[in-house]
Backbone as JSON, one array per atom type, in Angstrom:
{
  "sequence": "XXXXXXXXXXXXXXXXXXXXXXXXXXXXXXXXXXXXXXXXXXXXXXXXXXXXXXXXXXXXXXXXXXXXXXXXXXXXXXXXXXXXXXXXXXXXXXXXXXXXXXXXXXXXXXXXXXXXXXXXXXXXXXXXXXXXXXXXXXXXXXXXXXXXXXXXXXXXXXXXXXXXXXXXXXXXXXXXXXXXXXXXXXXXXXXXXXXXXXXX",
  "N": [[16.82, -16.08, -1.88], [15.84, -12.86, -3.06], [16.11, -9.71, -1.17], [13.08, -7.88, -0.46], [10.8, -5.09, -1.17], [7.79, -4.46, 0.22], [5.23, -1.75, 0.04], [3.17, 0.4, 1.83], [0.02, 2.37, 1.28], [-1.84, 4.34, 2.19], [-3.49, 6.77, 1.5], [-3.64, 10.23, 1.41], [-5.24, 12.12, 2.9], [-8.1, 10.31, 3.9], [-7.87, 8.8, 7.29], [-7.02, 5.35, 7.36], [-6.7, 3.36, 9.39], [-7.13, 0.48, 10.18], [-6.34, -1.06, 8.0], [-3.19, -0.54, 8.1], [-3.1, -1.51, 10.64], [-3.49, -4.2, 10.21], [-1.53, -5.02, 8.15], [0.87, -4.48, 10.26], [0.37, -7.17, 11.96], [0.48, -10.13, 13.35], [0.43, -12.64, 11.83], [0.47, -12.22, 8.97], [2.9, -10.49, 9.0], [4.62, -12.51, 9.3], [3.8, -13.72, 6.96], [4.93, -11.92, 5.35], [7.61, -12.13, 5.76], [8.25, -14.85, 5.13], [7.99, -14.69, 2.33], [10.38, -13.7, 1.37], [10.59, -11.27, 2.26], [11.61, -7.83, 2.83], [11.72, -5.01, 4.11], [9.1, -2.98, 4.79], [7.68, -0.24, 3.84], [5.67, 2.34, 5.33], [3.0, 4.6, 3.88], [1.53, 6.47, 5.91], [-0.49, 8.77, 6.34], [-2.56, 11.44, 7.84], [-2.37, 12.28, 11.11], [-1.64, 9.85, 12.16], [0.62, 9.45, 13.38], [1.63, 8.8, 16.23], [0.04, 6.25, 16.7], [1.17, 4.96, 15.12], [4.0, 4.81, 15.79], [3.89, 3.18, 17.85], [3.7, 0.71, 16.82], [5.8, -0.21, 16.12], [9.42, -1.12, 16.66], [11.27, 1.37, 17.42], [14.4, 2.68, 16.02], [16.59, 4.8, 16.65], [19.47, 4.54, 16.37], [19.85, 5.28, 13.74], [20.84, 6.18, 10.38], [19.27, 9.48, 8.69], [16.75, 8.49, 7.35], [15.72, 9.99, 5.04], [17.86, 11.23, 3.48], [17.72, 9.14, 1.94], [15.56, 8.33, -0.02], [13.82, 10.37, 0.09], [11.95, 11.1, 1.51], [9.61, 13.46, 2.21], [9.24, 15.88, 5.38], [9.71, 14.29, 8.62], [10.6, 11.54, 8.89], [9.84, 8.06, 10.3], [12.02, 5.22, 11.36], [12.32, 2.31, 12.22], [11.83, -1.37, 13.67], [10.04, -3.92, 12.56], [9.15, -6.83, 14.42], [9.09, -10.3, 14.12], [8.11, -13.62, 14.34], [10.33, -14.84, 13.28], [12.02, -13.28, 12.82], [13.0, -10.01, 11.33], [11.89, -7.04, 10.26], [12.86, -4.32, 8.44], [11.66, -1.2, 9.01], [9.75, 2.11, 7.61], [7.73, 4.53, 8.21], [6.05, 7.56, 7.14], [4.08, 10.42, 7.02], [2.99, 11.89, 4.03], [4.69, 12.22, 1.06], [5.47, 14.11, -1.79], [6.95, 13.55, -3.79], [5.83, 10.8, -4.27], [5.07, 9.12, -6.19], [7.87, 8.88, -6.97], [9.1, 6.87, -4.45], [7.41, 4.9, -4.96], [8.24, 4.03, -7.37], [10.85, 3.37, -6.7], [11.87, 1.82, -5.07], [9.48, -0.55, -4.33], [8.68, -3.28, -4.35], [6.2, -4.22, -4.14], [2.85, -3.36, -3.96], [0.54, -2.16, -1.89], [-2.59, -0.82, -1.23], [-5.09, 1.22, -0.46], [-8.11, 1.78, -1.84], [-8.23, 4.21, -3.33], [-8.67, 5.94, -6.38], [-6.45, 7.43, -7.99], [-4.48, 6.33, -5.85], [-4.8, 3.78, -6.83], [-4.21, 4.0, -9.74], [-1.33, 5.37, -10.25], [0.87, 3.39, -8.97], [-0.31, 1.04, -10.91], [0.26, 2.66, -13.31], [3.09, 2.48, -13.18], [3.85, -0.27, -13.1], [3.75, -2.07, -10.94], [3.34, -4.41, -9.07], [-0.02, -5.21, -7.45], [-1.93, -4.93, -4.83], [-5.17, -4.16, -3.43], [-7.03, -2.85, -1.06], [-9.99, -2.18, 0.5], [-11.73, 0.31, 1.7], [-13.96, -0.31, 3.43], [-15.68, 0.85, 6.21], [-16.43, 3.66, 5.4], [-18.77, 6.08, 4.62], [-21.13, 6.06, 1.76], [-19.61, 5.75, -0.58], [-17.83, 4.45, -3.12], [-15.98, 2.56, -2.75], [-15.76, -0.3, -3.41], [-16.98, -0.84, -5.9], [-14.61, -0.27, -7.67], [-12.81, -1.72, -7.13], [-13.86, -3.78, -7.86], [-14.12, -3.43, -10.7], [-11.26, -3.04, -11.27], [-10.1, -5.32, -10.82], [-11.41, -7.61, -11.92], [-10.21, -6.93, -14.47], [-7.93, -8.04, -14.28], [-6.13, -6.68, -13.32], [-5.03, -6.27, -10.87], [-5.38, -7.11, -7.74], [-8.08, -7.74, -5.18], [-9.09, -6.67, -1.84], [-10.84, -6.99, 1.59], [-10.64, -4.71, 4.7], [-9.19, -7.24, 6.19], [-7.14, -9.78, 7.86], [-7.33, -12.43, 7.18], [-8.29, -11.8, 4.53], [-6.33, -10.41, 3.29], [-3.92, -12.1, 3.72], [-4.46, -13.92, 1.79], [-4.53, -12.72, -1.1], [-1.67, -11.64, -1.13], [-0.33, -13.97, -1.16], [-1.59, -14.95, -3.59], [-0.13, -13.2, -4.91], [2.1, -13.52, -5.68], [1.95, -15.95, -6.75], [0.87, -15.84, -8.87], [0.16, -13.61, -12.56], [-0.92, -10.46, -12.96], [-1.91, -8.55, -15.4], [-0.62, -6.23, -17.73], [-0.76, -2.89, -17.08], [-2.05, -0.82, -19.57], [0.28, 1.68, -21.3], [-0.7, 3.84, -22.53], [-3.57, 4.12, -21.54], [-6.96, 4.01, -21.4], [-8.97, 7.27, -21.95], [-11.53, 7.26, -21.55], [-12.2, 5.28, -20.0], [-10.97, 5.97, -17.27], [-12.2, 8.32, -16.93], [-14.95, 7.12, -16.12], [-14.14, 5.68, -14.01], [-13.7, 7.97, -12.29], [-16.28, 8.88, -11.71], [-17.62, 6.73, -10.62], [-16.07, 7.09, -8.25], [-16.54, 9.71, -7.05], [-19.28, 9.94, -7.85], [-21.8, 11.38, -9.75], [-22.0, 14.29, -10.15], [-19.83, 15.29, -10.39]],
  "CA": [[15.72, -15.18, -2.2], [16.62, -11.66, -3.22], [15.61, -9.02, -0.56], [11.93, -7.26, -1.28], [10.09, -3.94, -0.14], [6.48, -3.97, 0.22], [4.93, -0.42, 0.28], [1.73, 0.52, 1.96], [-0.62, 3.79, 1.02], [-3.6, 4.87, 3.1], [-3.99, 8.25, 0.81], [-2.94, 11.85, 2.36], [-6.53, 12.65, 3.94], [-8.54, 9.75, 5.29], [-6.91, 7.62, 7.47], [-6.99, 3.78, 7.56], [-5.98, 2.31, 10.45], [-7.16, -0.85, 9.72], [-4.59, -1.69, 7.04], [-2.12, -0.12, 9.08], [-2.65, -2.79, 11.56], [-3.3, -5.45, 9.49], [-0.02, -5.13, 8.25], [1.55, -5.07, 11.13], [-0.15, -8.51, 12.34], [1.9, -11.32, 13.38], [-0.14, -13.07, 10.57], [1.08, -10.47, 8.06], [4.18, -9.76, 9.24], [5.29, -13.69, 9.21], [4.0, -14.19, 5.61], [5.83, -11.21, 4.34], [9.19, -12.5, 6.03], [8.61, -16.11, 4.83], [8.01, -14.27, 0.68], [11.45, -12.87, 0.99], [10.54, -9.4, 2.33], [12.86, -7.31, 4.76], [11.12, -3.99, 4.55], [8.03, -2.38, 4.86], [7.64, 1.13, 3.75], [4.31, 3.13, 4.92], [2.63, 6.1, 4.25], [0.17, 6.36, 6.65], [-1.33, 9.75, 5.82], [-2.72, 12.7, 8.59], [-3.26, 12.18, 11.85], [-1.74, 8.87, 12.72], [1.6, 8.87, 13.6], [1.8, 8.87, 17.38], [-0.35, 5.21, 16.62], [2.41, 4.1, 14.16], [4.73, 4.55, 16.51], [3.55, 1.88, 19.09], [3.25, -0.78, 15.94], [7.17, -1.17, 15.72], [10.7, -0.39, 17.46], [12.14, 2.17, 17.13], [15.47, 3.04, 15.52], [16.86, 5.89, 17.26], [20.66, 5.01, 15.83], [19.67, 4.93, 12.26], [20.75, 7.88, 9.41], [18.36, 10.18, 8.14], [15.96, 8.12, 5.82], [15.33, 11.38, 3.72], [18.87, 11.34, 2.63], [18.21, 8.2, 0.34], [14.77, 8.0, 0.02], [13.98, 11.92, 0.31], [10.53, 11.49, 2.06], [8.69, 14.81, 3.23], [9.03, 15.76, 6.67], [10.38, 13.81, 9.43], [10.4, 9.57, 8.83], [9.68, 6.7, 11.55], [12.22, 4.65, 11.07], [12.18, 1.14, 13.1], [11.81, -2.41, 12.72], [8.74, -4.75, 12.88], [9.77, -8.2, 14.77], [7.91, -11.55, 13.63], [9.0, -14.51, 15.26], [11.0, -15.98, 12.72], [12.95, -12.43, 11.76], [12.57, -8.91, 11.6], [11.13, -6.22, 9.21], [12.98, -2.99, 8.77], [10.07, -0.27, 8.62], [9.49, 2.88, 7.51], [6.95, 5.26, 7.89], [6.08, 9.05, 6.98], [2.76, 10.93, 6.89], [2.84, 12.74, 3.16], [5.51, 13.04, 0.16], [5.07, 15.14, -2.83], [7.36, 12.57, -4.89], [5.26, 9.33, -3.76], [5.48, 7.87, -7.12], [9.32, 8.32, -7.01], [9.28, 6.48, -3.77], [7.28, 3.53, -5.55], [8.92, 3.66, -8.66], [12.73, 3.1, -6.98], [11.52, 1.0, -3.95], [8.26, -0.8, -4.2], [8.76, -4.75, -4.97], [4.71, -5.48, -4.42], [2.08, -2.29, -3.52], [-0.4, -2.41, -0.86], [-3.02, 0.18, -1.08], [-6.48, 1.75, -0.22], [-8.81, 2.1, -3.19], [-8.69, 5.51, -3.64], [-8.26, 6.03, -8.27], [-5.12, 7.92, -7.06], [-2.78, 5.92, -5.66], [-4.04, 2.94, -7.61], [-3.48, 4.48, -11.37], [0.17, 5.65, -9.94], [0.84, 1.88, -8.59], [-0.64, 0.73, -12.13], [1.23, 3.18, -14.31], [4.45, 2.51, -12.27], [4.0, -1.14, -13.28], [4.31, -2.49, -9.81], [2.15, -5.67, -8.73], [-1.11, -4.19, -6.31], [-3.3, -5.38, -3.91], [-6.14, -2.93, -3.26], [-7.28, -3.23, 0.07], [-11.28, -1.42, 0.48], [-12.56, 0.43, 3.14], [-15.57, -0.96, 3.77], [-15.86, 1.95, 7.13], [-16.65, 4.81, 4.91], [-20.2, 5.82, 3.98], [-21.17, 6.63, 0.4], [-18.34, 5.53, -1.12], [-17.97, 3.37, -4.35], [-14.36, 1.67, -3.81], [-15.73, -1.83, -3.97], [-17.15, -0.77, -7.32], [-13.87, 0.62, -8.11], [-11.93, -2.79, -7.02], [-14.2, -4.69, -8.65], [-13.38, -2.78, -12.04], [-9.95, -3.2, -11.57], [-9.66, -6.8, -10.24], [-12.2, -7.95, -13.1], [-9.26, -6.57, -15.84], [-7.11, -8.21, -14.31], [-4.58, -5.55, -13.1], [-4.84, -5.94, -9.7], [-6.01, -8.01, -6.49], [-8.52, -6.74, -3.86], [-10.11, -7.89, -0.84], [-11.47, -6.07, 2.53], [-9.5, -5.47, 5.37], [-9.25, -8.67, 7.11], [-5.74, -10.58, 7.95], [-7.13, -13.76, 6.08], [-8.56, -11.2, 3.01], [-4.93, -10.21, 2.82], [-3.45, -12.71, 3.48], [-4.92, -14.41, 0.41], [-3.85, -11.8, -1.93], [-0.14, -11.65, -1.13], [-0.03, -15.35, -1.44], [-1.87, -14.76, -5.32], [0.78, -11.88, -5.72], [3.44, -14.71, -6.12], [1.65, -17.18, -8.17], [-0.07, -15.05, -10.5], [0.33, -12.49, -13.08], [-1.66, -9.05, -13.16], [-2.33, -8.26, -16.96], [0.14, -5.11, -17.59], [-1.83, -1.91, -17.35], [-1.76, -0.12, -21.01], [0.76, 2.81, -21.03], [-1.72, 4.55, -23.25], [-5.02, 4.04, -21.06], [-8.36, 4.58, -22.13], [-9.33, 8.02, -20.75], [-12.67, 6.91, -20.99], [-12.2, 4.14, -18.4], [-10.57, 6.9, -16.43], [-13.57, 9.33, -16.36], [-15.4, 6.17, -15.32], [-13.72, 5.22, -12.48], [-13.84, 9.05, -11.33], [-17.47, 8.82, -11.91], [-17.39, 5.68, -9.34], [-15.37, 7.73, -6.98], [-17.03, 10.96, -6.45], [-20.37, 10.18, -7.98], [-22.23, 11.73, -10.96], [-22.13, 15.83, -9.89], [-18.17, 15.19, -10.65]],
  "C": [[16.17, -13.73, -1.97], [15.87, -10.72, -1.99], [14.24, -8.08, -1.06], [11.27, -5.81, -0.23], [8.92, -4.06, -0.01], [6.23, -2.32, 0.81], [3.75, -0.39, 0.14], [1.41, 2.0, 2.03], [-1.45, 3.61, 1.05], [-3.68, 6.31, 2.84], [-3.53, 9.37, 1.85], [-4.23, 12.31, 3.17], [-7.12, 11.7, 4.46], [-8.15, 8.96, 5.48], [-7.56, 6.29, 7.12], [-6.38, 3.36, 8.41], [-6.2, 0.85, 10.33], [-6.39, -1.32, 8.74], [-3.4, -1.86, 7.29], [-1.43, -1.54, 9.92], [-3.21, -4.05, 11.03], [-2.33, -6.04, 9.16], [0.61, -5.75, 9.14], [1.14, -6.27, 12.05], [0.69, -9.52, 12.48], [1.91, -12.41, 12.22], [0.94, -13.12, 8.95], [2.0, -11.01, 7.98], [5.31, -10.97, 8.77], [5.55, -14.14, 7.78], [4.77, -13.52, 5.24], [7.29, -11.65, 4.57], [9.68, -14.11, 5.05], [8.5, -16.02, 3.2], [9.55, -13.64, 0.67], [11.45, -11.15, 1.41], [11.48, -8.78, 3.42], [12.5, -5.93, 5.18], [9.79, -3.52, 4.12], [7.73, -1.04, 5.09], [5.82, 1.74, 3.75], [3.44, 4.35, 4.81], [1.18, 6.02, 4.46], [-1.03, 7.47, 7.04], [-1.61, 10.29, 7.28], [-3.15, 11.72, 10.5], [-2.78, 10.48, 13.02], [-0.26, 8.48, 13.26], [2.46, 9.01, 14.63], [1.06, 6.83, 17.28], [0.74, 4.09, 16.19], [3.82, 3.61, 15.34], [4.99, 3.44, 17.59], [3.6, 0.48, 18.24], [5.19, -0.78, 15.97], [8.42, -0.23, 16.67], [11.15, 0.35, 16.72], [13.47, 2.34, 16.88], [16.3, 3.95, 15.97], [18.59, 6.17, 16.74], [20.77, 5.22, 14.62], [20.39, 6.4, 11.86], [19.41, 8.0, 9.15], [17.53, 9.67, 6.83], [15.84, 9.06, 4.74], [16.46, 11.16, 2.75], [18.64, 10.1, 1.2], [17.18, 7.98, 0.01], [13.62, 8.88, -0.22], [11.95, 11.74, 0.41], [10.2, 12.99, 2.83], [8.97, 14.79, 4.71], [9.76, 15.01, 7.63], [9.67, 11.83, 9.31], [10.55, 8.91, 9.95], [10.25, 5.89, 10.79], [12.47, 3.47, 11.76], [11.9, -0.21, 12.62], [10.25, -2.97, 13.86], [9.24, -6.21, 13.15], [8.58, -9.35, 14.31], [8.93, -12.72, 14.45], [10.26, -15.66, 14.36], [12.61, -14.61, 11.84], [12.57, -10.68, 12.14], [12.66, -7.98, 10.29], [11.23, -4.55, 9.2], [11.73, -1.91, 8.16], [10.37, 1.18, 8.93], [8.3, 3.3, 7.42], [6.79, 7.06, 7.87], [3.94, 9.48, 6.92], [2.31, 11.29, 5.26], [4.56, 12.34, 1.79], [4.66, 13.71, -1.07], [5.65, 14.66, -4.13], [6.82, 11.1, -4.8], [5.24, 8.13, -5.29], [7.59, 7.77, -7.23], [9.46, 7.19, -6.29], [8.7, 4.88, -4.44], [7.78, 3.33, -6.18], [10.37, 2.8, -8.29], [12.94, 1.94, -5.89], [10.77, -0.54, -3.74], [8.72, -2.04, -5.31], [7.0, -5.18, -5.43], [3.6, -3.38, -3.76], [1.16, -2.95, -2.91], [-1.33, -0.88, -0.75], [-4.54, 0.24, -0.84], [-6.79, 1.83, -1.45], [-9.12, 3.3, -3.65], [-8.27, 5.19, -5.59], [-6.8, 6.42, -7.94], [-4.3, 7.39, -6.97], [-3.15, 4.48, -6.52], [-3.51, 2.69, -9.11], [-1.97, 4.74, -11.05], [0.95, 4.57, -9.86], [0.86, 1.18, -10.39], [0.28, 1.37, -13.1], [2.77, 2.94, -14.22], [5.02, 0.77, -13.0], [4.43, -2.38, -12.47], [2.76, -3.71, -9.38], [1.3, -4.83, -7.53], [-1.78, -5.04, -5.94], [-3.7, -4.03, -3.47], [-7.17, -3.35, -1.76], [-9.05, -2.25, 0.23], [-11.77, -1.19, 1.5], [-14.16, 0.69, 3.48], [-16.58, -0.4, 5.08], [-16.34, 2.95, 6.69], [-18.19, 5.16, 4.17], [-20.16, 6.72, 2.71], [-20.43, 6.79, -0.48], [-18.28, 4.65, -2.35], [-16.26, 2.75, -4.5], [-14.55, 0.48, -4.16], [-15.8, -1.98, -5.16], [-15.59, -0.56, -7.98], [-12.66, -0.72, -8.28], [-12.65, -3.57, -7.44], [-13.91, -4.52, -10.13], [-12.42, -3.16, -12.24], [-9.81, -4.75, -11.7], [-10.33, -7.73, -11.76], [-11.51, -7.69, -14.39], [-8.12, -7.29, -15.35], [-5.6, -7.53, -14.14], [-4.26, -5.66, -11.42], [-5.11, -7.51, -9.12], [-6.65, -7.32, -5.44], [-8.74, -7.55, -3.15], [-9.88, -6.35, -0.04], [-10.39, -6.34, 3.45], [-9.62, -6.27, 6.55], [-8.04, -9.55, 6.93], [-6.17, -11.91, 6.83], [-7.41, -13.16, 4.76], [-6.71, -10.92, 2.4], [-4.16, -10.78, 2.74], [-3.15, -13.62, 2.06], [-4.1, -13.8, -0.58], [-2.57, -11.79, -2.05], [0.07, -12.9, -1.15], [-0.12, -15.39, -3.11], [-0.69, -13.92, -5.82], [2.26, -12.2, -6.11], [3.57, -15.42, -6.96], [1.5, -16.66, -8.96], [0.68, -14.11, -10.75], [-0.35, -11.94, -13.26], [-1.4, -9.18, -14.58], [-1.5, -6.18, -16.72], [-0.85, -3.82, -17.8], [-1.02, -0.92, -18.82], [-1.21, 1.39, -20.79], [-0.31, 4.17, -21.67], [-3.12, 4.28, -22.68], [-5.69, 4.84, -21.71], [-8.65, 5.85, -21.27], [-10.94, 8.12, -20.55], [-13.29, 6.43, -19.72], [-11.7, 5.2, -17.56], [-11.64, 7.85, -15.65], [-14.57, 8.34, -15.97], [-15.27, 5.7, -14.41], [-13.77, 6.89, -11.35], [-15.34, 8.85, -10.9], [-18.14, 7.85, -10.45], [-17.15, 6.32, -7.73], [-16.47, 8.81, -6.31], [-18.33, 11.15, -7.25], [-21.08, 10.85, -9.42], [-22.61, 13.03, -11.01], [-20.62, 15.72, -10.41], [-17.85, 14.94, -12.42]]
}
């Protein structure tokens, strides 16, 4: 089984910790080792990465992730142990090339429901699970992952180790329906509409 990346995105402004550490779950951490995975790349957005730090060992002899990978800022690079293996891991707060980073990396996507990162994900042509934060008031991502999931481009669920679990099990068997390089920009201004309401 060929080596795989999973890559997780909790958006540049509000965090998610709950995905975060879902992820890193012994749960988690076991299935992704026992799919073939060996790293786990995350961008864990403002605010959280004194937290991150406590989810995995640290690296301290490593090179400079930037050099091959050319994330923003300063990268956490370390590994995540499971009991059957271990899970080299990256994380950063921000880039400014984040679809490069999926495009050259990113075997399976793992993301928050923001439109955002999952049209980028989608256009990229990279398999997604859409994870929904179900913490946030006045929000429309369920609507937003129900849209998607209902076309067939995706997989959602809430975050909960067995919701996710699920999903990355489907993200093996099944096939997502390829998202159309030419999207509707109808459906587009519809899903904003979702997002930020009907003043937008």
């Amino acid at each position: 089984m060929s080596d795989k990346t999973v890559f997780i995105t909790c958006g540049a402004t509000v965090p998610f910790p709950q995905l975060v550490e879902i992820i890193f779950s012994p749960t988690i951490v076991e299935e992704l080792l026992k799919l073939g995975f060996t790293r786990i790349i995350v961008q864990f957005g403002k605010n959280y990465r004194e937290s991150f730090v406590q989810l995995i060992d640290i690296d301290r002899l490593s090179p400079p992730i930037k050099t091959y990978l050319g994330f923003d800022g300063d990268p956490i690079h370390g590994f995540c142990r499971g009991f059957s293996g271990r899970l080299e891991t990256i994380g950063f707060e921000y880039s400014t090339s984040i679809q490069d980073v999926i495009q050259q990396n990113a075997d399976l996507v793992i993301s928050h429901a923001g439109t955002g990162s999952i049209l980028d994900a989608l256009r990229l042509r990279k398999p997604l699970i859409i994870c929904v934060n179900d913490t946030l008031m006045d929000n429309h991502q369920q609507q937003i992952a129900d849209q998607f999931a209902s076309l067939h481009y995706l997989w959602a669920c809430l975050p909960r180790v067995d919701d996710v679990l699920q999903c990355l099990k489907l993200s093996q068997i099944e096939k997502t329906k390829p998202f159309p390089s030419a999207y509707n920009r109808n459906f587009e201004r519809e899903l904003m509409h979702l997002a930020y309401g009907s003043s937008n």
